[in-house]
C-alpha positions in Angstrom: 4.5 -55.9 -23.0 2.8 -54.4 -19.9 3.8 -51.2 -18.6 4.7 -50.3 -15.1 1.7 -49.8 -12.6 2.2 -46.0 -12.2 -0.5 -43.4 -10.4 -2.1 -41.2 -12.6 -2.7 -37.6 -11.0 -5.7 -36.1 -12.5 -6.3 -32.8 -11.3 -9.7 -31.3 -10.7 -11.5 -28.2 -11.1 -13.7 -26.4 -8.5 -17.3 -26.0 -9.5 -17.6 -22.4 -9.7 -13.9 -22.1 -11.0 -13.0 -19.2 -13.2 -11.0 -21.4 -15.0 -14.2 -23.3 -17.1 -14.7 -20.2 -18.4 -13.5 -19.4 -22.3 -11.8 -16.5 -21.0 -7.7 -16.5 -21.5 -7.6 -13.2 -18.7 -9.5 -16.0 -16.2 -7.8 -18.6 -17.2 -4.2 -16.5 -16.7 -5.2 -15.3 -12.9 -6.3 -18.6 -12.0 -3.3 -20.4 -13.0 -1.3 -18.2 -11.6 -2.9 -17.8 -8.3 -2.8 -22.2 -8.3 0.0 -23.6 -7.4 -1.1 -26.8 -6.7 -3.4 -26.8 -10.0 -0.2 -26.3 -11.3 2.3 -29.5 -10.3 -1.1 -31.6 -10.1 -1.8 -30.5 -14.5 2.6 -31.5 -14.7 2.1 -34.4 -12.8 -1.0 -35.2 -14.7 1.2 -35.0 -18.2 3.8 -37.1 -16.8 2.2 -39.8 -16.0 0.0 -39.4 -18.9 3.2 -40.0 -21.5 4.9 -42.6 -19.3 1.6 -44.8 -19.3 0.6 -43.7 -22.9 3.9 -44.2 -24.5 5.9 -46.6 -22.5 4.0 -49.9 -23.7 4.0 -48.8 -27.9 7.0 -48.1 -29.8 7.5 -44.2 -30.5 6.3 -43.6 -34.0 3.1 -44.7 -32.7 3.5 -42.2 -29.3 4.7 -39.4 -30.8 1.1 -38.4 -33.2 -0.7 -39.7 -29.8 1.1 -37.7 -27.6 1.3 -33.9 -30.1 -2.1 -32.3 -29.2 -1.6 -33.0 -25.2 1.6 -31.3 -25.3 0.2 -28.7 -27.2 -2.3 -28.6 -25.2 0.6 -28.3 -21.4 2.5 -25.6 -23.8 -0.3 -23.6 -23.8 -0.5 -23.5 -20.0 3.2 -23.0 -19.7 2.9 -19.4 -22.1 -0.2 -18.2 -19.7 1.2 -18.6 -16.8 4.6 -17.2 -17.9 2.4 -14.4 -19.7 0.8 -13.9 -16.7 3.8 -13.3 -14.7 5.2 -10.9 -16.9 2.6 -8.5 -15.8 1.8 -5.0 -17.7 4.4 -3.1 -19.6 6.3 -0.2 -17.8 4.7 3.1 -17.2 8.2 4.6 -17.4 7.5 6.6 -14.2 6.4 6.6 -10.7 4.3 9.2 -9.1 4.5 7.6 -6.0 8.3 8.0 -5.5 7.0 11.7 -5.6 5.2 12.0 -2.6 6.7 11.2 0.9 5.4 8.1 3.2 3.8 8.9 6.6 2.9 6.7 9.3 -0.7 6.1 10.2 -0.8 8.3 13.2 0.4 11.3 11.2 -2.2 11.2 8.6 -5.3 9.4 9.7 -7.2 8.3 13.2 -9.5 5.8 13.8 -13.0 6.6 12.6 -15.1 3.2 14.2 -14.0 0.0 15.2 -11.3 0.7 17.6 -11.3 -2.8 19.3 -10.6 -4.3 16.0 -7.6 -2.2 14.8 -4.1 -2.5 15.5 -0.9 -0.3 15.0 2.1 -1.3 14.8 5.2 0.7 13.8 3.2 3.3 11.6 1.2 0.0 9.7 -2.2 -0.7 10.6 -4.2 -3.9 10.8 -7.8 -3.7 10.9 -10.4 -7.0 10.8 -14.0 -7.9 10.6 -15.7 -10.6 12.6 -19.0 -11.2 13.7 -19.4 -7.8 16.0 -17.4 -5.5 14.0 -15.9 -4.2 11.3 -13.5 -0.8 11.4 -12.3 2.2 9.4 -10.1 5.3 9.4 -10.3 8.5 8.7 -7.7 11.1 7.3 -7.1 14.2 9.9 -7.9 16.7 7.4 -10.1 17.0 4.0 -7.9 17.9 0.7 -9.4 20.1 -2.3 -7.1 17.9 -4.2 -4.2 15.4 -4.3 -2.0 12.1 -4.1 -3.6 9.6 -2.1 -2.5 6.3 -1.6 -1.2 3.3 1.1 -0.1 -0.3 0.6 -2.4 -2.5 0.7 -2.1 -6.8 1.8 -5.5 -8.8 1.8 -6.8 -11.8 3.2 -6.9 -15.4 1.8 -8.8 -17.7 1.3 -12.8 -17.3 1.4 -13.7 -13.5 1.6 -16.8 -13.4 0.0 -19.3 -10.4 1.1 -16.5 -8.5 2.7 -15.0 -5.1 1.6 -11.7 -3.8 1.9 -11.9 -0.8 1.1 -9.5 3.0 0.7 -11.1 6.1 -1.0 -12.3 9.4 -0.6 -15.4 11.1 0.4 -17.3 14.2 2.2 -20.4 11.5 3.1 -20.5 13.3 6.9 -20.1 16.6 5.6 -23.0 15.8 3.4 -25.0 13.7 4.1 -27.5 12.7 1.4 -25.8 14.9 -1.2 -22.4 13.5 -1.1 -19.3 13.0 -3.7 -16.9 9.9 -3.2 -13.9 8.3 -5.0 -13.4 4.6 -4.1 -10.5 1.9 -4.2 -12.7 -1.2 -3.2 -11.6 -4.7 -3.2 -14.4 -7.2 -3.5 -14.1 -10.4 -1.0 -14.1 -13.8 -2.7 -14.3 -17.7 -2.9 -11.1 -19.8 -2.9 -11.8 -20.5 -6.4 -11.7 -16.9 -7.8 -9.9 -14.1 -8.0 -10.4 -10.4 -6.0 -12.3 -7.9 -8.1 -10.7 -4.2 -7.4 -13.5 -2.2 -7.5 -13.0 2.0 -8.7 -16.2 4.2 -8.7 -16.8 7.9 -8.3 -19.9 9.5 -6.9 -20.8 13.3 -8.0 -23.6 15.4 -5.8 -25.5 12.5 -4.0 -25.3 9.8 -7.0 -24.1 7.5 -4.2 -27.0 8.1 -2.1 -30.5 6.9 -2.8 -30.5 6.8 -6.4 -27.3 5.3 -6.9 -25.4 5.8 -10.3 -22.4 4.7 -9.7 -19.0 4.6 -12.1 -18.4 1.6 -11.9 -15.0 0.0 -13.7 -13.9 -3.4 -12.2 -10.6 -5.2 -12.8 -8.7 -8.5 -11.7 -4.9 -8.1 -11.0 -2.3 -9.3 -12.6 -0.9 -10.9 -9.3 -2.1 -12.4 -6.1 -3.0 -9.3 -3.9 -3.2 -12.0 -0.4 0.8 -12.7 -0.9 2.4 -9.2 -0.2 1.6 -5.3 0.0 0.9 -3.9 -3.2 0.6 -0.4 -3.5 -3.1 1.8 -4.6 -3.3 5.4 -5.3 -5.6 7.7 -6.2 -4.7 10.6 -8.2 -7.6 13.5 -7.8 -6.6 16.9 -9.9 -9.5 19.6 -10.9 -9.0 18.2 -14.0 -9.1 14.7 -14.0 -8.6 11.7 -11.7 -6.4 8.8 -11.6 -6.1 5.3 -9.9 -2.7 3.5 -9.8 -1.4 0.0 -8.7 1.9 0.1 -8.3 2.0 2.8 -10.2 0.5 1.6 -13.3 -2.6 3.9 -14.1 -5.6 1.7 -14.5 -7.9 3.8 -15.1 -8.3 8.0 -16.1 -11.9 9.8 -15.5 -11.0 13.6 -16.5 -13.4 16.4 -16.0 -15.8 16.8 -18.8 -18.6 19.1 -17.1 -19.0 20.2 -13.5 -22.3 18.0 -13.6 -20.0 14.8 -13.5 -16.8 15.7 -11.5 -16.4 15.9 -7.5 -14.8 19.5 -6.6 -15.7 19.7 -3.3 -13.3 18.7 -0.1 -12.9 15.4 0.7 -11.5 13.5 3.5 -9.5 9.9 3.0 -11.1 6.6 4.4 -10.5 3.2 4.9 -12.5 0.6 6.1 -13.0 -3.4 6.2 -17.0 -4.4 6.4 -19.8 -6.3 5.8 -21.7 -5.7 1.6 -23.0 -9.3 1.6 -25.6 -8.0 -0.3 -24.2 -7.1 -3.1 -20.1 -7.3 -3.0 -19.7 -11.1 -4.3 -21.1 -11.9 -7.9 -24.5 -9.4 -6.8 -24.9 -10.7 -3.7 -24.7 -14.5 -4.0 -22.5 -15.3 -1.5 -22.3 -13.8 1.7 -20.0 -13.4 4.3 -19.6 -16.7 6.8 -18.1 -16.1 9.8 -16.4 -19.5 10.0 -13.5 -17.9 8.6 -13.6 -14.7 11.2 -11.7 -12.9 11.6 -11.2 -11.4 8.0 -8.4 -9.0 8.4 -6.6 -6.2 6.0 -2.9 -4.9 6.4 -2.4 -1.1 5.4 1.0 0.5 5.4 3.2 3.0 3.5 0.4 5.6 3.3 0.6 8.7 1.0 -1.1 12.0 1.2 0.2 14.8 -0.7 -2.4 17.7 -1.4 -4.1 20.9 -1.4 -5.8 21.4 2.1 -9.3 22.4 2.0 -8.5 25.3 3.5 -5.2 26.2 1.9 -3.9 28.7 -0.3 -5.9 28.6 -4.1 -2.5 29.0 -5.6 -1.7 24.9 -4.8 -1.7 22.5 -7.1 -1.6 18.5 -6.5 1.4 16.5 -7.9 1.1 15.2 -11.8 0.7 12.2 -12.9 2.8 12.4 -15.7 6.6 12.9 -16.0 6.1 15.9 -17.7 4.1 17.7 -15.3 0.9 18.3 -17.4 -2.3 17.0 -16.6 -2.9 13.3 -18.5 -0.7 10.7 -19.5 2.6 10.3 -20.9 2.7 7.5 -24.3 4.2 5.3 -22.2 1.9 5.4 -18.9 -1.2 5.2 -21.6 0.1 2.2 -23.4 0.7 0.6 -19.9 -3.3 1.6 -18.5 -4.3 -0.2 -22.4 -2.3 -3.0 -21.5 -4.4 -3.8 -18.2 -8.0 -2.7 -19.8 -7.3 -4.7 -22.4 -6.4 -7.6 -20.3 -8.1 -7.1 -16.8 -10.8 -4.7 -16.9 -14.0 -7.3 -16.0 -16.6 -4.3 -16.2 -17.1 -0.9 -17.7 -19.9 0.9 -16.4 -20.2 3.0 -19.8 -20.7 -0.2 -21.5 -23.0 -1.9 -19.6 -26.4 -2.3 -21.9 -28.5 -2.5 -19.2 -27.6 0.9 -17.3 -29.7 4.2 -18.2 -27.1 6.7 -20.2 -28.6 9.6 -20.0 -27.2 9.6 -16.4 -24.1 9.0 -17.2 -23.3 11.7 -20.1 -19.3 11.5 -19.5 -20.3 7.9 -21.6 
């Protein structure tokens, strides 16, 4: 007996796909972030049973067909592991601090042809003559520091987004910086979110950056998600949507940023070095490459305020650190998205990084 003539969909794997690699956190983003990978695998399993199974009787189908579905289970509990995303924190700092519009906290810094306001959001985009970035009215001491962030799709490589704070014009050569970066991309792979903090000129010349990396648990092109950064003189703090990714606390003076810093944001060109070290660079086939900011936060102490102020917590408490449940939620995403920890990275000199 000859089964029907049915197409089989077999579906197909870029080159450079994260997906190849042994790696269930790859794996989980890339899935996630594929739709059509998705209905072309079901589609692919389908057909697969109807053409396997319809021509032999079913004791013979059944022993044939176990590992395959084992195999399309598997996919179905990453992708609905995936979608769970990390446990609750149990509180929100954000919903602490008060939204402004862009023209009450920030003004453009460079770029002003390619940036765009619009009801208190603000688009900014790269192309071929220009990038552009902002720049926060005031510096803080200290404080709650955040927006809402949408990227572009598609191919980004060599391009940074970028929202962090620094006192690089103030000085020059010698300067401290705490950055939210998101790394551009190929089609194939997810964003990096980049976090780093620079003490005393560490950023400038001799770099010895603090470097920890992370993929997100969701697809940061398909809404606003929301970034903070937490700075305290005790410690400091990065949040997406209000899940703390990451804590640095201060351990000496040697390794800490204390003084003022203003808050930035720009979109530019790091082809040589944002994407995979510099391997692919920004093309400008796919100009303009454009970020969407809104819903900023900045709650702080002034540069020039009182020394009696003190920056919002980032625990429920009050207290500087982490409540259990805000801890076991920042394990959650190291242990599932962190891609790279500067303090373990072999080939990196230590004895410039003592905090380690």
């Amino acid at each position: 007996m000859v089964g029907p003539s049915i197409p089989l969909f077999i579906p197909t794997v870029l080159p450079h796909s994260s997906i190849h690699k042994p790696n269930l956190q790859n794996l989980s983003i890339f899935w996630s972030q594929s739709p059509n990978l998705q209905l072309s695998i079901q589609s692919f399993f389908v057909s697969l049973l109807v053409v396997c199974c319809f021509p032999m009787p079913s004791h013979f189908c059944v022993p044939l067909m176990a590992p395959i579905f084992s195999l399309f289970l598997a996919f179905l509990i990453i992708s609905s592991g995936n979608a769970q995303g990390p446990p609750s924190p149990g509180y929100s700092p954000s919903s602490r601090v008060s939204s402004v519009d862009f023209d009450q906290g920030f003004r453009n810094l460079w770029g002003p042809q390619h940036q765009r306001i619009d009801q208190g959001s603000l688009t900014i985009w790269l192309d071929k003559s220009s990038g552009s970035g902002f720049k926060s009215l005031r510096p803080y001491q200290s404080g709650y520091f955040g927006a809402a962030i949408k990227l572009q799709p598609g191919y980004t490589a060599g391009v940074i987004t970028s929202f962090y704070l620094s006192n690089n014009e103030d000085h020059p050569g010698n300067h401290d910086e705490i950055d939210i970066e998101f790394l551009g991309t190929t089609p194939d792979k997810p964003y990096t979110l980049q976090t780093n903090v620079y003490i005393r000129g560490t950023g400038d010349g001799n770099i010895i950056g603090r470097e920890m990396r992370f993929h997100l648990w969701f697809d940061p092109t398909q809404d606003y998600h929301n970034y903070a950064i937490l700075w305290t003189p005790s410690e400091i703090m990065f949040f997406v949507d209000d899940v703390p990714i990451r804590r640095y606390p201060r351990k000496s003076d040697a390794t800490f940023p204390t003084r003022p810093m203003w808050v930035y944001g720009s979109i530019w060109d790091a082809s040589s070095w944002a994407t995979e070290n510099g391997k692919y660079k920004a093309d400008y086939n796919y100009q303009p490459f454009i970020a969407r900011y809104t819903n900023f936060k900045l709650s702080g102490c002034n540069a020039d305020g009182p020394t009696s102020c003190r920056p919002p917590s980032a625990s429920p408490s009050g207290s500087d650190g982490l409540s259990q449940q805000q801890a076991s939620a920042m394990n959650w995403v190291q242990g599932n998205y962190l891609v790279y920890d500067y303090c373990h990275d072999s080939k990196r000199d230590h004895t410039q990084t003592p905090e380690c």
